[in-house]
Backbone and ligand atoms as CSV (ligand in chain L), in Angstrom:
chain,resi,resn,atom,element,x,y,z
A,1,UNK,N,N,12.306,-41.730,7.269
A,1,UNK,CA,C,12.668,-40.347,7.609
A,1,UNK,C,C,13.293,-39.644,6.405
A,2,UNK,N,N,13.078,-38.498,6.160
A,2,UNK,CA,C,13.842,-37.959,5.338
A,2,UNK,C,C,14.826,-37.901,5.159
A,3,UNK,N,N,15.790,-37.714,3.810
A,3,UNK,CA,C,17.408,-37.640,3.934
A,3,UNK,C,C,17.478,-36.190,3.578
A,4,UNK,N,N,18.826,-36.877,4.914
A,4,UNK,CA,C,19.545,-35.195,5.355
A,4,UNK,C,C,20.465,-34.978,4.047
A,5,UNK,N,N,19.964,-34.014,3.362
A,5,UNK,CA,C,21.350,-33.616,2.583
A,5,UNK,C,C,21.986,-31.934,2.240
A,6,UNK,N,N,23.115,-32.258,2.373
A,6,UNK,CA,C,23.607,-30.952,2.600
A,6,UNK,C,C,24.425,-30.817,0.842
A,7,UNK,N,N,24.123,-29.208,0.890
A,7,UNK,CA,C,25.093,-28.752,-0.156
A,7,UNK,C,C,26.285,-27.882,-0.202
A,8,UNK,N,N,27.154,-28.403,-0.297
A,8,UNK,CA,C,28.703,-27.541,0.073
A,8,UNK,C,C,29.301,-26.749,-1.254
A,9,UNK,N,N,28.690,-25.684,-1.473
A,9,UNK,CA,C,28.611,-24.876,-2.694
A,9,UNK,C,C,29.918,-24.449,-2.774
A,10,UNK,N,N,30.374,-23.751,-3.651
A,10,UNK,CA,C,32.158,-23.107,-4.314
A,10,UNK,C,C,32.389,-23.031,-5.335
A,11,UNK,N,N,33.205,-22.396,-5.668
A,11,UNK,CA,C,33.664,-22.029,-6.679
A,11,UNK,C,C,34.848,-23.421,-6.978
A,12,UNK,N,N,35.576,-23.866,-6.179
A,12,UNK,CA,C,36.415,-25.053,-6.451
A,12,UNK,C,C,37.468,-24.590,-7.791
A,13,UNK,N,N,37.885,-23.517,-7.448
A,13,UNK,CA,C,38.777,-23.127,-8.703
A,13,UNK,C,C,40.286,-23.119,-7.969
A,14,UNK,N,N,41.187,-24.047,-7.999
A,14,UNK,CA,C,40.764,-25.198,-7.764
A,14,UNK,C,C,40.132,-25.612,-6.691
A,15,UNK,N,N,39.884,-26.937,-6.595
A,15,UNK,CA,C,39.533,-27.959,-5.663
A,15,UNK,C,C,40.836,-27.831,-4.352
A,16,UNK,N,N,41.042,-27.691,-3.386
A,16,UNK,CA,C,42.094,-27.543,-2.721
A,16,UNK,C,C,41.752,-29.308,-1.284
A,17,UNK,N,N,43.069,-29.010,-0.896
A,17,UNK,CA,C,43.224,-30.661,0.236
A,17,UNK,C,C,41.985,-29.607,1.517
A,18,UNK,N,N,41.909,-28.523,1.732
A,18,UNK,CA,C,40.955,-27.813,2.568
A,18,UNK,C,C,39.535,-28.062,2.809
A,19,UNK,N,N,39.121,-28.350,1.299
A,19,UNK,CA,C,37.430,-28.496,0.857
A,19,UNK,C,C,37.739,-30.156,1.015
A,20,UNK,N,N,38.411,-30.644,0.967
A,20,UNK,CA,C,38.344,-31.864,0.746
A,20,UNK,C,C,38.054,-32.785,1.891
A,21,UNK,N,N,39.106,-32.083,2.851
A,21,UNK,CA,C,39.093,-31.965,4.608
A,21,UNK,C,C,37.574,-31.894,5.363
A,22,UNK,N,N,37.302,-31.152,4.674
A,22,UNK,CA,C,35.687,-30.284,5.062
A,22,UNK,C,C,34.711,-31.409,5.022
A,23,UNK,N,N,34.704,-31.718,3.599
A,23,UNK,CA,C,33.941,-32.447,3.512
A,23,UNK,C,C,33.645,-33.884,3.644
A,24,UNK,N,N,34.793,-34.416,3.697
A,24,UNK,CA,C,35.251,-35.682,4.712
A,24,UNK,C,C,34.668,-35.473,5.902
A,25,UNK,N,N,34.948,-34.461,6.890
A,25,UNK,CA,C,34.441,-34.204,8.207
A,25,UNK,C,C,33.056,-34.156,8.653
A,26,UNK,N,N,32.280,-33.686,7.402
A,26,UNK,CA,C,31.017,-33.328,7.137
A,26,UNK,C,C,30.229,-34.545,7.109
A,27,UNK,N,N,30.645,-35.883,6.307
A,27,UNK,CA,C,29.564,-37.038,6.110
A,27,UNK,C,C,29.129,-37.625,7.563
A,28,UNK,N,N,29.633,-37.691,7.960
A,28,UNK,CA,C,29.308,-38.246,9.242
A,28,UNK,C,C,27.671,-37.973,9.645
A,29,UNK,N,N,27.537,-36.563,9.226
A,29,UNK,CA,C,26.657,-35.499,9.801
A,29,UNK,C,C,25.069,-35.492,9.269
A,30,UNK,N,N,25.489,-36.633,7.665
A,30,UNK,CA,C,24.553,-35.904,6.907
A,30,UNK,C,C,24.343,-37.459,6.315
A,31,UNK,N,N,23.107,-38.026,4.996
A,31,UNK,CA,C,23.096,-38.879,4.664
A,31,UNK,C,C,24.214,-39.116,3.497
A,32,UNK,N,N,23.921,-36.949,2.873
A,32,UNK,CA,C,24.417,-37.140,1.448
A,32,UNK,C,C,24.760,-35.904,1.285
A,33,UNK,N,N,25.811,-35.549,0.627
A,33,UNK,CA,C,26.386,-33.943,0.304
A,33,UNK,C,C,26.679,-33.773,-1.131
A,34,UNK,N,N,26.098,-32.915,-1.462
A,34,UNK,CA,C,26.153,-32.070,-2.641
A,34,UNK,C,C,27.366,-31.177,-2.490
A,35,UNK,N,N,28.354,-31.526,-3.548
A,35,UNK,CA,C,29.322,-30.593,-3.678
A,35,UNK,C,C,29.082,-29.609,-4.801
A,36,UNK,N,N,28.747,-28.666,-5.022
A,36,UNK,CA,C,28.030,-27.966,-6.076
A,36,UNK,C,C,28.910,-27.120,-6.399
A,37,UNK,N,N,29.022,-26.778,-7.734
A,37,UNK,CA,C,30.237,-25.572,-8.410
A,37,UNK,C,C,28.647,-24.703,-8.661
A,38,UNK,N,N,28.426,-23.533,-8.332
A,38,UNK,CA,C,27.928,-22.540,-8.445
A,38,UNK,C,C,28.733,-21.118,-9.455
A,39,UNK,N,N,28.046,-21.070,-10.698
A,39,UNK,CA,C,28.678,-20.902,-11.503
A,39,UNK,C,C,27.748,-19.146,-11.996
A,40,UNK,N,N,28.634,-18.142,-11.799
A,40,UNK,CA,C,28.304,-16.851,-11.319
A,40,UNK,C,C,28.965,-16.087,-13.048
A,41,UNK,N,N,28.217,-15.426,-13.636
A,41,UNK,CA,C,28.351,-15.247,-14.898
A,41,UNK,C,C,29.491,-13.982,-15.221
A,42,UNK,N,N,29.390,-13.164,-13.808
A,42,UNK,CA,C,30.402,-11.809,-13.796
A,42,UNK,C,C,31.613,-12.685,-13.171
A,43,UNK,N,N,31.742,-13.536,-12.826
A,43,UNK,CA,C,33.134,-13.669,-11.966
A,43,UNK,C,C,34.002,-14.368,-12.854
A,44,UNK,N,N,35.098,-13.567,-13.035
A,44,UNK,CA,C,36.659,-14.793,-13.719
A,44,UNK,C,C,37.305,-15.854,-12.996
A,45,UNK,N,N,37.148,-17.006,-13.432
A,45,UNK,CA,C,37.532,-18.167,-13.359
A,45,UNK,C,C,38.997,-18.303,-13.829
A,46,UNK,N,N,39.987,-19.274,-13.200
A,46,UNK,CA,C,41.110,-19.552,-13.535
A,46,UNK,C,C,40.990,-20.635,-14.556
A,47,UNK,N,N,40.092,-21.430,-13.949
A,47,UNK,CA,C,39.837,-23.124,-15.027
A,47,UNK,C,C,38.283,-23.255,-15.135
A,48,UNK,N,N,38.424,-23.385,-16.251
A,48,UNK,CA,C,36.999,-24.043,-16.837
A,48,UNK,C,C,36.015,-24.423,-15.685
A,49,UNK,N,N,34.186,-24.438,-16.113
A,49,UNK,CA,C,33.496,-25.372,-15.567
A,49,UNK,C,C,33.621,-26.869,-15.333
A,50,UNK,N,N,34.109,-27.212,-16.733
A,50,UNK,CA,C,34.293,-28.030,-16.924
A,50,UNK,C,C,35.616,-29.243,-16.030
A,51,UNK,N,N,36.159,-28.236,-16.336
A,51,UNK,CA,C,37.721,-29.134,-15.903
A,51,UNK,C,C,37.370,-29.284,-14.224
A,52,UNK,N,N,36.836,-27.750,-13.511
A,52,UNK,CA,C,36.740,-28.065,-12.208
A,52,UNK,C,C,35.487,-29.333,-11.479
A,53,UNK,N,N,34.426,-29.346,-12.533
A,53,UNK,CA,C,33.674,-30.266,-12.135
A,53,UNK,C,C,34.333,-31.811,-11.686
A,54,UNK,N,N,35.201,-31.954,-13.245
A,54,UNK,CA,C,36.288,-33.226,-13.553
A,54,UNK,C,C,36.768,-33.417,-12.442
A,55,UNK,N,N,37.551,-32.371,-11.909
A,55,UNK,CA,C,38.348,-32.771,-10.649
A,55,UNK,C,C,37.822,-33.239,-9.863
A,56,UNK,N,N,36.352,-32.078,-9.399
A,56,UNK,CA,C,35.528,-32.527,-8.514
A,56,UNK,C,C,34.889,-34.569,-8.339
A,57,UNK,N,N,34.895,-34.825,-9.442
A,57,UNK,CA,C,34.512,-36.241,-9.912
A,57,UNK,C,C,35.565,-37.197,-10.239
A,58,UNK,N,N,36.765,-36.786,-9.985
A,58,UNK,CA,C,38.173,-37.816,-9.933
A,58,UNK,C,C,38.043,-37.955,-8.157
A,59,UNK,N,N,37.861,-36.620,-7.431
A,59,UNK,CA,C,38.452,-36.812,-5.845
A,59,UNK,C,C,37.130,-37.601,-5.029
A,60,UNK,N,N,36.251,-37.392,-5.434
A,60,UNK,CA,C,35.128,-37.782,-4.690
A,60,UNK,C,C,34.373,-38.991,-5.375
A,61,UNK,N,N,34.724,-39.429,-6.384
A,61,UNK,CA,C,34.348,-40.238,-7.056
A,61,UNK,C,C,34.001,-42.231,-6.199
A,62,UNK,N,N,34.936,-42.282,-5.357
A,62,UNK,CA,C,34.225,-43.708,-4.297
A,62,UNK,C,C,33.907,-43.506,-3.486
A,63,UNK,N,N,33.379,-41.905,-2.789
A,63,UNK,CA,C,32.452,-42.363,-1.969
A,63,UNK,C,C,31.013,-41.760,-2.267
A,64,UNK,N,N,30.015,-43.035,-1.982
A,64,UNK,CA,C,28.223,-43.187,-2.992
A,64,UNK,C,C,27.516,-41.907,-2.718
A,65,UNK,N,N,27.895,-41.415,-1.062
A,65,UNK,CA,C,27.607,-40.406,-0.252
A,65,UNK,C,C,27.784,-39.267,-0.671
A,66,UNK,N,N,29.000,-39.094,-1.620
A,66,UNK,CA,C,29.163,-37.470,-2.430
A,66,UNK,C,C,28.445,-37.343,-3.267
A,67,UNK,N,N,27.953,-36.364,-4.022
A,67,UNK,CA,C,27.825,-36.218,-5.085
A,67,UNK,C,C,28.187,-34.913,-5.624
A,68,UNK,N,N,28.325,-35.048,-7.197
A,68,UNK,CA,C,28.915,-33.419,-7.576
A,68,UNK,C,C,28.201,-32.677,-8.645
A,69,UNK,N,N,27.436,-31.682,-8.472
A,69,UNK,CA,C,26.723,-30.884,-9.476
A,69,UNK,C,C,26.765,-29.785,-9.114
A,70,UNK,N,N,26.528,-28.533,-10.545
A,70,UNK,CA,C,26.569,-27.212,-10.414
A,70,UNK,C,C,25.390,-26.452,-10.641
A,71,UNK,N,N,25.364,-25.536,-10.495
A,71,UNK,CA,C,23.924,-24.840,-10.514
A,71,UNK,C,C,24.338,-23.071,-10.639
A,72,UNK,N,N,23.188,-22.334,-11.197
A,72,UNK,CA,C,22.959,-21.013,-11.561
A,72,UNK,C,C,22.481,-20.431,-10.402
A,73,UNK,N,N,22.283,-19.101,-10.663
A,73,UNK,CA,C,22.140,-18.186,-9.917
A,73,UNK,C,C,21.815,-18.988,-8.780
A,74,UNK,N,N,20.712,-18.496,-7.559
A,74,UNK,CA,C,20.627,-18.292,-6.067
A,74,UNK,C,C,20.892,-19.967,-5.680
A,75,UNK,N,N,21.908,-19.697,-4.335
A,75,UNK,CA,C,22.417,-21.152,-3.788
A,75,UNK,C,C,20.740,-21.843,-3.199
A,76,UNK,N,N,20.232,-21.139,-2.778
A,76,UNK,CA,C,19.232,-21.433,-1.500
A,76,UNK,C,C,17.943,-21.811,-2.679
A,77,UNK,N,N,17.495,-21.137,-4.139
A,77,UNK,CA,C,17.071,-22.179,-4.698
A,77,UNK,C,C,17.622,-23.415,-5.390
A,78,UNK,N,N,18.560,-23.314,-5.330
A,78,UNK,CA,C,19.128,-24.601,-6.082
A,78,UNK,C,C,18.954,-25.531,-5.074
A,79,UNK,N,N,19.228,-25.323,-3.558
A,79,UNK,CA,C,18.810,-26.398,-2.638
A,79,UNK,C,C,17.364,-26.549,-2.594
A,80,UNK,N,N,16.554,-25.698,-2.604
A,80,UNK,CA,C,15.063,-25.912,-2.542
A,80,UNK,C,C,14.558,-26.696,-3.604
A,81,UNK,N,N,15.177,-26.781,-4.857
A,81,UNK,CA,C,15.006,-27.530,-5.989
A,81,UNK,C,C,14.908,-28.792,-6.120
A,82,UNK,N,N,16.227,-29.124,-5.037
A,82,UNK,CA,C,16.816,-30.584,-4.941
A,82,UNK,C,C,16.552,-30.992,-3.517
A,83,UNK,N,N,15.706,-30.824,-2.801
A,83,UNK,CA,C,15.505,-30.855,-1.145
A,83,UNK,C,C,16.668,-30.784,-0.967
A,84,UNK,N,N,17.631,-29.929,-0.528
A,84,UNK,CA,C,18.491,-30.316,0.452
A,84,UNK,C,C,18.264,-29.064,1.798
A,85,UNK,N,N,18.046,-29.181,2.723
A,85,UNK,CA,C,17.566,-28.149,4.065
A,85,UNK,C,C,19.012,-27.805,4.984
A,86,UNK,N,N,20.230,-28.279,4.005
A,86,UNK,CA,C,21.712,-27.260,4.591
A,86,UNK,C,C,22.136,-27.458,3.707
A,87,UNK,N,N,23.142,-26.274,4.285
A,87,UNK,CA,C,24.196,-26.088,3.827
A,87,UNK,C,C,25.480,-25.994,3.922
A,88,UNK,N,N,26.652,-26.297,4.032
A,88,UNK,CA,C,27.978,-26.287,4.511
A,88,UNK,C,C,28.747,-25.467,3.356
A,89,UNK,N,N,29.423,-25.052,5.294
A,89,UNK,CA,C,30.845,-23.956,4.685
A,89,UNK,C,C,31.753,-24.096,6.080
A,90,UNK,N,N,32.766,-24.352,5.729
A,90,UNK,CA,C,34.338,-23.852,6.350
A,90,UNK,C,C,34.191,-22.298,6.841
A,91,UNK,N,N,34.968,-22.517,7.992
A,91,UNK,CA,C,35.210,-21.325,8.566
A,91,UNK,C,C,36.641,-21.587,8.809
A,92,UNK,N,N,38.047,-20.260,8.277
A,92,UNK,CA,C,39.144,-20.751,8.493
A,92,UNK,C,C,39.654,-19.231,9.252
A,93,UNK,N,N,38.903,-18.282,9.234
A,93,UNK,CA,C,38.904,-16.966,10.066
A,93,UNK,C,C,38.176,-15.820,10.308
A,94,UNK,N,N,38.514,-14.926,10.987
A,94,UNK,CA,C,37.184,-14.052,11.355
A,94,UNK,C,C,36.688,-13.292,10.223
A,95,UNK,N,N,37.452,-13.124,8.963
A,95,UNK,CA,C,36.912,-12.611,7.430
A,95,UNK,C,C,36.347,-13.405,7.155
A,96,UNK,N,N,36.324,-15.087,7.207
A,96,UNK,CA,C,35.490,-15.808,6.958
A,96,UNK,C,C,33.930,-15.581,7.210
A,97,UNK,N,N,34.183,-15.420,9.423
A,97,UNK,CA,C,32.652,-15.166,9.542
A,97,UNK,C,C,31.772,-14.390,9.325
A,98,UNK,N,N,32.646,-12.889,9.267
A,98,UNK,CA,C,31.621,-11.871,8.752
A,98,UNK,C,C,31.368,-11.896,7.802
A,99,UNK,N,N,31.774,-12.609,6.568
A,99,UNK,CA,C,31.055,-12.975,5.612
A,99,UNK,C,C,30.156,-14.150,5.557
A,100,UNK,N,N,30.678,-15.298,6.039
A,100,UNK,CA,C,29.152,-16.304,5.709
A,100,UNK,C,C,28.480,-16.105,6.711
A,101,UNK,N,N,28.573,-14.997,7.919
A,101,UNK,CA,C,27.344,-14.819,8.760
A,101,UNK,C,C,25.945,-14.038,8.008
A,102,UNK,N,N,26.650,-13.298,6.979
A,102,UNK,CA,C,25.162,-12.529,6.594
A,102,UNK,C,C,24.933,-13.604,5.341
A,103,UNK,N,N,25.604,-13.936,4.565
A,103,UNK,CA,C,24.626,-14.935,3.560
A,103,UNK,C,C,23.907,-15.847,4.001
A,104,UNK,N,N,24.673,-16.495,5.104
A,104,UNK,CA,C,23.971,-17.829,5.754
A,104,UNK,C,C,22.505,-17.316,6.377
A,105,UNK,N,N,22.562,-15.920,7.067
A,105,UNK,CA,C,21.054,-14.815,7.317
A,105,UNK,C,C,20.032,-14.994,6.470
A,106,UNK,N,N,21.031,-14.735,4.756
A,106,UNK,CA,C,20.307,-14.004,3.954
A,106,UNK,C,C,19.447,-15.928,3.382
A,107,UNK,N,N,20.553,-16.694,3.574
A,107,UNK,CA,C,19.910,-18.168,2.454
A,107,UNK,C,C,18.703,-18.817,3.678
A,108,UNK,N,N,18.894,-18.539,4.831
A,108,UNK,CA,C,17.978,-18.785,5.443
A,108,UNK,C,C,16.570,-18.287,5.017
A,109,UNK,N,N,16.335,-16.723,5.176
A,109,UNK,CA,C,15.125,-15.965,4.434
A,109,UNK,C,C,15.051,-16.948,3.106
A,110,UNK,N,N,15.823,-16.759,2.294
A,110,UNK,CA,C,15.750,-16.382,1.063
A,110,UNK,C,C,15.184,-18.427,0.903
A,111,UNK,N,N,16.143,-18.946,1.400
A,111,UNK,CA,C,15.479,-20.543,1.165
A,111,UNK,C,C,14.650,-21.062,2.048
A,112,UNK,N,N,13.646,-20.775,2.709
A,112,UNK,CA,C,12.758,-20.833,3.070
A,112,UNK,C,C,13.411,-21.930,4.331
A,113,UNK,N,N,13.717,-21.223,5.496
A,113,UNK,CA,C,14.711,-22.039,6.808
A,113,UNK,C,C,15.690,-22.951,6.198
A,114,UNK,N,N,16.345,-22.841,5.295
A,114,UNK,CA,C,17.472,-23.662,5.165
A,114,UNK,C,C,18.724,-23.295,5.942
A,115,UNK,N,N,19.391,-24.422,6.775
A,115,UNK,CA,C,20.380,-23.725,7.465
A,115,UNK,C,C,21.687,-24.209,7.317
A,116,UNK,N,N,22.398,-23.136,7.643
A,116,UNK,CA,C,24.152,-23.434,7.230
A,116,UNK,C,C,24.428,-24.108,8.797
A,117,UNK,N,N,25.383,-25.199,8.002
A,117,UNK,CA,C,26.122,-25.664,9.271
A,117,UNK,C,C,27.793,-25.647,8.783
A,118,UNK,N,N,28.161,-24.786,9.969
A,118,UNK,CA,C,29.779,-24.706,10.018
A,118,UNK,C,C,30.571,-25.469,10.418
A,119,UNK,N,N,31.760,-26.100,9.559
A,119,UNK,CA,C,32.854,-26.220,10.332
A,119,UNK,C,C,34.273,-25.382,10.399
A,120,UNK,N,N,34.923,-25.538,11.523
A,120,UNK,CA,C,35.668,-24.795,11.725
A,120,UNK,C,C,36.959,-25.612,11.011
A,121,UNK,N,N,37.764,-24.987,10.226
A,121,UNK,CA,C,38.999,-25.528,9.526
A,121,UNK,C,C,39.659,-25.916,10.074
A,122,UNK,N,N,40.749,-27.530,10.182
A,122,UNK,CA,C,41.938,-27.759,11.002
A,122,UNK,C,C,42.699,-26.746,10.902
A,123,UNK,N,N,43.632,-26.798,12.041
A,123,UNK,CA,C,44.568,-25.725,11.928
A,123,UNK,C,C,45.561,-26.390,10.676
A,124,UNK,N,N,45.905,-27.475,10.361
A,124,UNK,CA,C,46.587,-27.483,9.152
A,124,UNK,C,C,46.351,-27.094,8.129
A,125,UNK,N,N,44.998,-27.200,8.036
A,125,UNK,CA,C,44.936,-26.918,6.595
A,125,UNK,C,C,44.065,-25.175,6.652
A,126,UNK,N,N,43.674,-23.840,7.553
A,126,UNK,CA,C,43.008,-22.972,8.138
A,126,UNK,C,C,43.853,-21.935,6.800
A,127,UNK,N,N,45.196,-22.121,6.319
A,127,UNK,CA,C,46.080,-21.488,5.669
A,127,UNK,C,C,45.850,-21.748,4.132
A,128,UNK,N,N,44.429,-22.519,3.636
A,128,UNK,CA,C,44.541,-22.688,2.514
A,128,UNK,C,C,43.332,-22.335,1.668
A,129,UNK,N,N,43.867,-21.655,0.870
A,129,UNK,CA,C,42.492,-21.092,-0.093
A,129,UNK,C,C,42.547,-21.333,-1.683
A,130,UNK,N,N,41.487,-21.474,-2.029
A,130,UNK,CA,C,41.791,-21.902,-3.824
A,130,UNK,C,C,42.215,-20.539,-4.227
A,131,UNK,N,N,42.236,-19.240,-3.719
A,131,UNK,CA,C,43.050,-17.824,-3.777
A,131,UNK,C,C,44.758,-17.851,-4.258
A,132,UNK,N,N,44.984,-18.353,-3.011
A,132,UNK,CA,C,46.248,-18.533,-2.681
A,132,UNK,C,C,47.164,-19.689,-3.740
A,133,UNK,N,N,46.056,-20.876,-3.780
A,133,UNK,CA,C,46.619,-22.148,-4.912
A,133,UNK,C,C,46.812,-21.199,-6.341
A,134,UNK,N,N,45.545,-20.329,-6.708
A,134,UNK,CA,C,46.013,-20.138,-8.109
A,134,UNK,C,C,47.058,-18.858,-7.931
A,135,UNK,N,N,47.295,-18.277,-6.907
A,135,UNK,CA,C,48.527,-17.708,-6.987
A,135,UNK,C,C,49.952,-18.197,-7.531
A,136,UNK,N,N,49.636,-19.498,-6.578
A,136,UNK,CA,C,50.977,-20.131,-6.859
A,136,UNK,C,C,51.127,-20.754,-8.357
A,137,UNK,N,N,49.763,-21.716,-8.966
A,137,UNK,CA,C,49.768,-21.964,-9.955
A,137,UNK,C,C,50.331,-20.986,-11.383
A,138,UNK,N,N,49.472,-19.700,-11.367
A,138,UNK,CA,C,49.926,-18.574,-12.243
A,138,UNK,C,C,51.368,-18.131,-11.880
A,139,UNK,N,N,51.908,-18.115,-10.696
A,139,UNK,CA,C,53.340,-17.632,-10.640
A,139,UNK,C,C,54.106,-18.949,-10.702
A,140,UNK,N,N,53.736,-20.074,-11.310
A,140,UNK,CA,C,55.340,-21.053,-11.803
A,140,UNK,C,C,55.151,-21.656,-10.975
A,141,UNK,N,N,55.066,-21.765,-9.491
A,141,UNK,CA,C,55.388,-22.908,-8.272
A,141,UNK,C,C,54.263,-23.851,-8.452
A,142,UNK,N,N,54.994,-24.899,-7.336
A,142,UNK,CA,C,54.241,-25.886,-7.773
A,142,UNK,C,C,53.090,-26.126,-6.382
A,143,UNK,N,N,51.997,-26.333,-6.888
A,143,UNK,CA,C,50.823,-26.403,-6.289
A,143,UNK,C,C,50.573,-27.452,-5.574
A,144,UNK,N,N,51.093,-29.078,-5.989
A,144,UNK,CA,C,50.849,-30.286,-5.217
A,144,UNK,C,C,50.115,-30.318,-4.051
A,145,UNK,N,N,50.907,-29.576,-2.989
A,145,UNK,CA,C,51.280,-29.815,-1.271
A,145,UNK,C,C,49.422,-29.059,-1.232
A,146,UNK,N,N,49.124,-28.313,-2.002
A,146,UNK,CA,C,47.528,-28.110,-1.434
A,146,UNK,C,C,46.762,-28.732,-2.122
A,147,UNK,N,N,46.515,-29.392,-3.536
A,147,UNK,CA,C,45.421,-29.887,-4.216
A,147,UNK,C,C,45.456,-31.684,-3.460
A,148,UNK,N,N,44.524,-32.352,-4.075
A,148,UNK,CA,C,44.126,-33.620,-3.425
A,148,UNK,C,C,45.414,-34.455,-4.780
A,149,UNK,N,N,45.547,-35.309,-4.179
A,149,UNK,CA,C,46.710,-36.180,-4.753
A,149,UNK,C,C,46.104,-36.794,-6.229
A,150,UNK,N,N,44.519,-36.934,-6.155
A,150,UNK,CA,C,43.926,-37.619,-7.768
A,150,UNK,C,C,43.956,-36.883,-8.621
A,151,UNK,N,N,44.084,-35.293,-8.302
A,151,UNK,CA,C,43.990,-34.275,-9.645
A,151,UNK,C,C,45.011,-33.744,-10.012
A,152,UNK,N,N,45.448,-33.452,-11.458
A,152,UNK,CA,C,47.016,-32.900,-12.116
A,152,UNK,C,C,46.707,-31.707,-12.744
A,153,UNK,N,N,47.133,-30.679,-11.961
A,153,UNK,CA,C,46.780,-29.524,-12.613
A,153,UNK,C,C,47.795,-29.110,-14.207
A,154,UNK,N,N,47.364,-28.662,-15.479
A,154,UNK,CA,C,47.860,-28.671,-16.555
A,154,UNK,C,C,49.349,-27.831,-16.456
A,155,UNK,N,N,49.799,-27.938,-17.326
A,155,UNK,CA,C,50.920,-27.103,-16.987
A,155,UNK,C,C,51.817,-27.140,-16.910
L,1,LIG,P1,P,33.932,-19.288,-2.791
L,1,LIG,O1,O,33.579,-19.426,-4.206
L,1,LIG,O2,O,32.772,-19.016,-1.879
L,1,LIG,O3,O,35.136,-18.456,-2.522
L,1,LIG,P2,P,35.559,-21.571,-2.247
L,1,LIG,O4,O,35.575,-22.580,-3.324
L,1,LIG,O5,O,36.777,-20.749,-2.057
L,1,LIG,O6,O,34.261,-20.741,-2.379
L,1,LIG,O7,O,35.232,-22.262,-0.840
L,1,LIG,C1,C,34.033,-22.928,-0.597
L,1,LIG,C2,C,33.905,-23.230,0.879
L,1,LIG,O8,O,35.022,-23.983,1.303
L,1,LIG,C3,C,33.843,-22.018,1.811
L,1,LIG,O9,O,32.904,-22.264,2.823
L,1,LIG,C4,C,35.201,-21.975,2.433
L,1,LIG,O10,O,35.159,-21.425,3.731
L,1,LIG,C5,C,35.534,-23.452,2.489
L,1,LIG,N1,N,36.976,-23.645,2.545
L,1,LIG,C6,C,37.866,-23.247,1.637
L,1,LIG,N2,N,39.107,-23.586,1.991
L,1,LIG,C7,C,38.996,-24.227,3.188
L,1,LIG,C8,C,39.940,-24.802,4.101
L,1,LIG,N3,N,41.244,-24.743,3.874
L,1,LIG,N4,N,39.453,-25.378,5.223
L,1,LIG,C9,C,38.125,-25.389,5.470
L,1,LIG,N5,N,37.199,-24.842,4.656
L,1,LIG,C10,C,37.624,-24.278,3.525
């Protein structure tokens, strides 16, 4: 049978304990997940490609089931590229859905039936965004209590 594999695209600037949550929750579901840094040429970044991939490959690094790569422009060919026929995203509120309701529309068209599958965020962690982390990071506080315990942010 074919393998199911899903790609859980982001920006991961940083990597937060949220995505991490997610995607823990997610294997169960799937054979194999693509954690992909999707790397958008107008948007400012806090940390490197580089460094965020790193992280990405310190936290996920023992289990065989992850894997971590980035990709250019459109999400829905980069999955068509690499078979993968989903996609995963967190939902942590209703700004959430009205936004990945029309991309998830649009990657469907656009990737030829590829479909998003949601999960809904624990309520512990529903309060956390890589937004909010580099807030805290750029204003002095300390970030710990949201990133995953394997990565040290510089600083
Ligand atoms: P983007 O570049 O789209 O802003 P992010 O790196 O912020 O991407 O997030 C990628 C995905 O992770 C999104 O689907 C988002 O909903 C999900 N996500 C982010 N934080 C959490 C969290 N705390 N709990 C569950 N899902 C989350």
């Amino acid at each position: 049978m074919e393998k199911k594999i899903a790609v859980f695209p982001g920006s991961f600037d940083p990597i937060t304990i949220g995505h991490v949550d997610l995607v823990k929750r997610a294997l169960p579901l799937f054979d194999e997940i693509i954690v992909a840094v999707g790397i958008n040429s107008t948007k400012k970044y806090l940390f490197p490609l580089e460094q965020r991939l790193e992280w990405l490959y310190q936290v996920f690094q023992k289990e065989p089931r992850i894997k971590v790569d980035s990709f250019q422009n459109l999400t829905a060919h980069y999955c068509q590229r690499i078979g993968a026929r989903y996609l995963l995203r967190g939902l942590r509120n209703a700004s959430d859905f009205d936004y990945e309701k029309t991309i998830s529309q649009l990657n469907h068209i656009v990737g030829g039936g590829i479909e998003t599958v949601f999960l809904i965020a624990q309520p512990e962690y529903s309060h956390i965004s890589s937004t909010i982390v580099r807030e805290i990071i750029v204003g002095g506080a300390d970030a710990t209590p949201f990133i995953p315990k394997e990565i040290t942010i510089p600083g």
